[in-house]
C-alpha positions as CSV (number, residue, x, y, z in Angstrom):
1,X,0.0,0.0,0.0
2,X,1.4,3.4,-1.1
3,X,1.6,6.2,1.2
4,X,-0.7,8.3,-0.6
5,X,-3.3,5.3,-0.5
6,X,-3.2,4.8,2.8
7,X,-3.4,9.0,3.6
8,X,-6.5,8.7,1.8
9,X,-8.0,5.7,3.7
10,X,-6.8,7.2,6.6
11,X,-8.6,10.3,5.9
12,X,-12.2,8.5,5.6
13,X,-11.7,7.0,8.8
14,X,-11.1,9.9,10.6
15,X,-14.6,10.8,11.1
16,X,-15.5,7.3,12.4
17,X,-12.5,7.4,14.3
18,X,-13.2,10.4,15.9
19,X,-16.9,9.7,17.1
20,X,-15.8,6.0,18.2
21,X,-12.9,8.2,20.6
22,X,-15.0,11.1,21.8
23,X,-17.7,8.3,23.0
24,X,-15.1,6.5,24.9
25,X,-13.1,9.7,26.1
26,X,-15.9,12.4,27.1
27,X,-13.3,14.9,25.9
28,X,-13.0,16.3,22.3
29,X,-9.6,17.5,22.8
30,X,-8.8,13.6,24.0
31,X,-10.2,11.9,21.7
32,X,-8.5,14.4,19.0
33,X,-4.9,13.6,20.9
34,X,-6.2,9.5,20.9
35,X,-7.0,9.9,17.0
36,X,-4.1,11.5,15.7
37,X,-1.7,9.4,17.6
38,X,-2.9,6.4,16.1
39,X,-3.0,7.9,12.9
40,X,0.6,8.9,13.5
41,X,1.4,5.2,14.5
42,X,-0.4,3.5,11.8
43,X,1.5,6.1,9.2
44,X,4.6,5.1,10.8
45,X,3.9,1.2,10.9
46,X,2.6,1.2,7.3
47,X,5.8,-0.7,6.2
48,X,5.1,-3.3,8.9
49,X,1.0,-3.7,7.7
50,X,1.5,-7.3,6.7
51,X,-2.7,-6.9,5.3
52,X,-3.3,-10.1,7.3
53,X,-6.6,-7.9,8.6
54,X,-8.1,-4.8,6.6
55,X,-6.5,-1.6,7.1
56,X,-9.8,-0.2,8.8
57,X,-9.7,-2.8,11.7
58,X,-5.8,-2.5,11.7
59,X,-6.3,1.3,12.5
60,X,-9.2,1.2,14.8
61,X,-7.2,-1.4,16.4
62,X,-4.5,0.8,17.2
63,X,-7.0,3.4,18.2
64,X,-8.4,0.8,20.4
65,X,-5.2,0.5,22.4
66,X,-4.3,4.3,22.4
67,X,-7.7,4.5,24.3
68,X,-7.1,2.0,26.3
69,X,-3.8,3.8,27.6
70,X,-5.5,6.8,28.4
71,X,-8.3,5.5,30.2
72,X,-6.2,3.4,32.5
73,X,-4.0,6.7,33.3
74,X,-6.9,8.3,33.9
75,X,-7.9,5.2,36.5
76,X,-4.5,5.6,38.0
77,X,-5.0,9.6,38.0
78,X,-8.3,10.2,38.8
79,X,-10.3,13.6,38.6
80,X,-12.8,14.7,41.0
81,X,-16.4,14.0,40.0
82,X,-20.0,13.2,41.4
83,X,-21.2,9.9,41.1
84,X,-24.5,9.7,38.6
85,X,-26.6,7.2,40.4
86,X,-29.5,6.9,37.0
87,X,-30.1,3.6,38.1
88,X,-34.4,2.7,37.2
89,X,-36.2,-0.8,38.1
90,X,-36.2,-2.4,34.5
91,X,-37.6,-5.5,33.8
92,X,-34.7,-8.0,34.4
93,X,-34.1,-9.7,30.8
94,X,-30.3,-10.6,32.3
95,X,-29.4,-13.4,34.4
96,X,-26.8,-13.0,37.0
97,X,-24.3,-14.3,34.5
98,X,-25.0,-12.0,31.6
99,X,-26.7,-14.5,29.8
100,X,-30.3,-13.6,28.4
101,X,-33.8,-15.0,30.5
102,X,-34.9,-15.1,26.8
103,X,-33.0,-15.6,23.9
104,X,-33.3,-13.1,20.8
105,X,-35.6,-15.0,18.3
106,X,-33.5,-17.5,15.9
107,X,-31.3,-15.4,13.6
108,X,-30.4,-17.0,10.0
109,X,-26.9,-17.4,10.1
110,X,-25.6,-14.9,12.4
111,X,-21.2,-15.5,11.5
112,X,-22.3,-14.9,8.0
113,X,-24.1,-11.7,9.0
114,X,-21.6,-10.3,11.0
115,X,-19.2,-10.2,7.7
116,X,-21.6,-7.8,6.0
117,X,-20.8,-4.4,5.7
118,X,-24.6,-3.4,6.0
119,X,-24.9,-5.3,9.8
120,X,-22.1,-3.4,10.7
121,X,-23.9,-0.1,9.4
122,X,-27.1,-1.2,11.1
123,X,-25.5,-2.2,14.4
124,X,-23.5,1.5,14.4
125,X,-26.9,3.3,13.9
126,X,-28.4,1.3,16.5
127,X,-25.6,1.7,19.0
128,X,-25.8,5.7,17.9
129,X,-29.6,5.3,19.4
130,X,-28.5,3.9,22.7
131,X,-28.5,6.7,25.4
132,X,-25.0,8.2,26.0
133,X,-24.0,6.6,29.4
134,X,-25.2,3.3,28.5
135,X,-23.4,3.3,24.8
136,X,-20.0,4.2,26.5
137,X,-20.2,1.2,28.9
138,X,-21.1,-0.7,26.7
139,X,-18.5,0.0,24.3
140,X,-15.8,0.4,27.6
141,X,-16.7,-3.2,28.2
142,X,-17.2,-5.1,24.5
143,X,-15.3,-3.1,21.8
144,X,-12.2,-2.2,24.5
145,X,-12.5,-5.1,26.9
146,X,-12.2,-3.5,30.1
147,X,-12.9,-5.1,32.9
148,X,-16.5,-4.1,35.1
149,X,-13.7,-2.4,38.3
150,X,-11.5,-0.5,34.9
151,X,-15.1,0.9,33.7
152,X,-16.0,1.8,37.3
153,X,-12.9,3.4,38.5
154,X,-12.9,5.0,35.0
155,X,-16.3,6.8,35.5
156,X,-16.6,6.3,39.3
157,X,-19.9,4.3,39.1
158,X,-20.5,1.3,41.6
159,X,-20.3,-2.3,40.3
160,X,-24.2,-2.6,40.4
161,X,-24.8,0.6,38.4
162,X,-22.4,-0.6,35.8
163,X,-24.3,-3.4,35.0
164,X,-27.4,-1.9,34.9
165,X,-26.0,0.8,32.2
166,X,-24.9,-3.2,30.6
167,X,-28.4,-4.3,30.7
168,X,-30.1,-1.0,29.1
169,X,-26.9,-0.7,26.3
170,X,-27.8,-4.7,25.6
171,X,-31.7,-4.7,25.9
172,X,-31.4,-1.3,23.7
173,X,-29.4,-3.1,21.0
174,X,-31.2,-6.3,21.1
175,X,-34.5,-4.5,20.2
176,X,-32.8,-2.2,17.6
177,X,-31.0,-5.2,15.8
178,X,-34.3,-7.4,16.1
179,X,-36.3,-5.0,14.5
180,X,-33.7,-3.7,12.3
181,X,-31.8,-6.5,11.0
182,X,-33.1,-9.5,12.1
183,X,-36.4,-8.8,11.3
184,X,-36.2,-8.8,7.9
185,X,-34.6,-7.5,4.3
186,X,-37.6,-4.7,4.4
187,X,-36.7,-3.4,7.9
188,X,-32.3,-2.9,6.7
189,X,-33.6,0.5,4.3
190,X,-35.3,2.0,7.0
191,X,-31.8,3.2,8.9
């Protein structure tokens, strides 16, 4: 891959990039400094990109990690906030595992869906339509893999609260994907 190539790749990503970091960091200026280092680093490793993944989830991976390095300095060097307690009495859909009381309705083929570009676009609007606090744990704890005591150090929430913002991200995104994606071929067009 050229340079020039890549700059322009880069360049189209840097939007995506962007949201995904400010919805992590809570900061513009952060998830600017998150974005252009990784953008720096993947510029920089370009002659090591082996294209054993695309060059999309090569970058966001590096973002991923650049993320990742922030949050945990901010664990270790924590600011002084309020707790936000939003916590509401639900219906419980989540056992104490994680696991679902009821299973989402029987998808086709769900490892040949998640290949498609047009899930991915689906699942993105849907996790835009997830309230704030619950999208950002949710993405803290499946797209960055922090554990539930990272997440609440990170935005000084207790253990419980943490997986009730969980349960609302899921329960959110299971009813957007049902109706969205899984739902039918009619439903895709109307994102």
């Amino acid at each position: 891959m050229t340079d020039n190539s890549l700059a322009d790749e880069l360049g189209h990503m840097r939007p995506q990039m962007l949201r995904f970091a400010r919805l992590q960091l809570r900061s513009d200026a952060a998830a600017e400094d998150a974005v252009q280092e990784a953008l720096l680093a993947a510029m920089e490793g370009a002659a090591n990109f082996t294209g054993a993944a695309a060059v999309k989830t090569w970058v966001f991976s590096i973002l991923r990690n650049k993320i990742i390095d922030d949050i945990r300095r901010r664990v270790r060097e924590p600011e002084l906030r309020p707790a936000d307690d939003d916590r509401d009495e639900s219906e419980d859909m989540f056992l104490a595992d994680g696991h679902w009381v009821d299973k989402p309705a029987t998808w086709s083929d769900p490892n040949a869906s998640l290949e498609q570009r047009q899930f991915w676009a689906v699942f993105e609007a849907c996790l835009d339509g997830v309230p704030a606090k619950p999208g950002r744990v949710f993405m803290m704890r499946e797209f960055l893999g922090l554990s539930t005591e990272e997440i609440c150090k990170e935005l000084a929430i207790s253990t419980s609260n943490c997986w009730v913002l969980l349960h609302r991200a899921r329960l959110g995104l299971r009813e957007c994907l049902s109706l969205r994606w899984f739902g039918g071929s009619d439903s895709v067009s109307t994102i």
